[in-house]
C-alpha positions in Angstrom: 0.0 0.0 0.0 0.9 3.5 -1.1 -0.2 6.5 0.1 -1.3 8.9 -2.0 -1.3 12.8 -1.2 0.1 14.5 2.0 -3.1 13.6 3.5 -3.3 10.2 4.9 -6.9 10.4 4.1 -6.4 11.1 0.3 -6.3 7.4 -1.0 -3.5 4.5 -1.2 -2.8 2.6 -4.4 -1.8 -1.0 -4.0 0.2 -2.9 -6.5 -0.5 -6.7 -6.7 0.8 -9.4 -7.6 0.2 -13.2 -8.3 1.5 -15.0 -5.4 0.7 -18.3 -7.3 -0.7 -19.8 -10.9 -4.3 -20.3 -9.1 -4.5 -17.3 -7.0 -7.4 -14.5 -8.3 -5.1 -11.7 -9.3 -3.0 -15.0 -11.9 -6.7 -16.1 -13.3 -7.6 -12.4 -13.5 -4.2 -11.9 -15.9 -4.4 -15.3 -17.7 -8.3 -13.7 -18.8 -7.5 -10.6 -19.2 -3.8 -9.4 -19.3 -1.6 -7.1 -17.7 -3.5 -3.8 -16.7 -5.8 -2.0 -14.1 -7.0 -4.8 -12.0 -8.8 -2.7 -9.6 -9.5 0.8 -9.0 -10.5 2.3 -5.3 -13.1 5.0 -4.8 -14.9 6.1 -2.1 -18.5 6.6 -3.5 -20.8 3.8 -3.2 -23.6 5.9 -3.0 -23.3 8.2 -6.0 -22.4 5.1 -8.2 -25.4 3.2 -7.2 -27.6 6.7 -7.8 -26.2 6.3 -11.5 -27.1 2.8 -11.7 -24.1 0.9 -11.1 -24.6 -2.4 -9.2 -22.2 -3.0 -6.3 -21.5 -6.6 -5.0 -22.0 -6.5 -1.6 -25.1 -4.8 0.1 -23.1 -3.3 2.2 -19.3 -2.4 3.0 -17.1 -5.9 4.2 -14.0 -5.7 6.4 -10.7 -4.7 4.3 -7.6 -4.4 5.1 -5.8 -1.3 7.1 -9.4 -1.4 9.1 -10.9 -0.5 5.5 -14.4 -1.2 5.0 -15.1 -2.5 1.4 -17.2 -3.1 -2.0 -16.6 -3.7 -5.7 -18.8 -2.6 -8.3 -19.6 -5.1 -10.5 -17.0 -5.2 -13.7 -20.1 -5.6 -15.9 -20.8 -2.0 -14.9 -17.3 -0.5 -15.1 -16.5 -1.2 -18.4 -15.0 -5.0 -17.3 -12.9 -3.2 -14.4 -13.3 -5.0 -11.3 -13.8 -1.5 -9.5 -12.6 -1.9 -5.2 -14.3 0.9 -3.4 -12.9 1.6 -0.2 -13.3 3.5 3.0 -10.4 3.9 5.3 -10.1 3.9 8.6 -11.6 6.3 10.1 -9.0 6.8 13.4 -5.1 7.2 12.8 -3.2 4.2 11.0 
């Protein structure tokens, strides 16, 4: 994880990697290719106003105390799209 901005709160970006040939980031690059994987956002609510469908009803436990949900690829152009809300206390 990366942080992005001075401000903790401005976003991370995380750089994956297979860690073997069956995990979901390898299938996702044997279907796919190299590329955006994933890409975080913090606005569940104004994608699902435009229509958008998102996986889970609501946000899941993520890492760094992160609450998550993905919008469905089918939605976002076949990007499997991670939003994510940090922490809300000091990391």
């Amino acid at each position: 994880m990366l942080e992005v901005g001075a401000d903790p709160r401005s976003g991370q970006l995380q750089l994956l990697a297979p860690l073997t040939p069956e995990s979901p980031i390898a299938k996702f690059l044997d279907r796919r290719g190299p590329g955006i994987q994933q890409i975080a956002n913090t606005a569940a609510d104004v994608l699902r106003g435009h229509g958008l469908r998102l996986l889970f009803e609501s946000g899941r436990p993520g890492s760094v105390d992160s609450r998550i949900n993905f919008v469905h690829p089918k939605d976002a152009g076949g990007v499997l799209m991670e939003l994510v809300e940090p922490a809300s206390g000091p990391r």
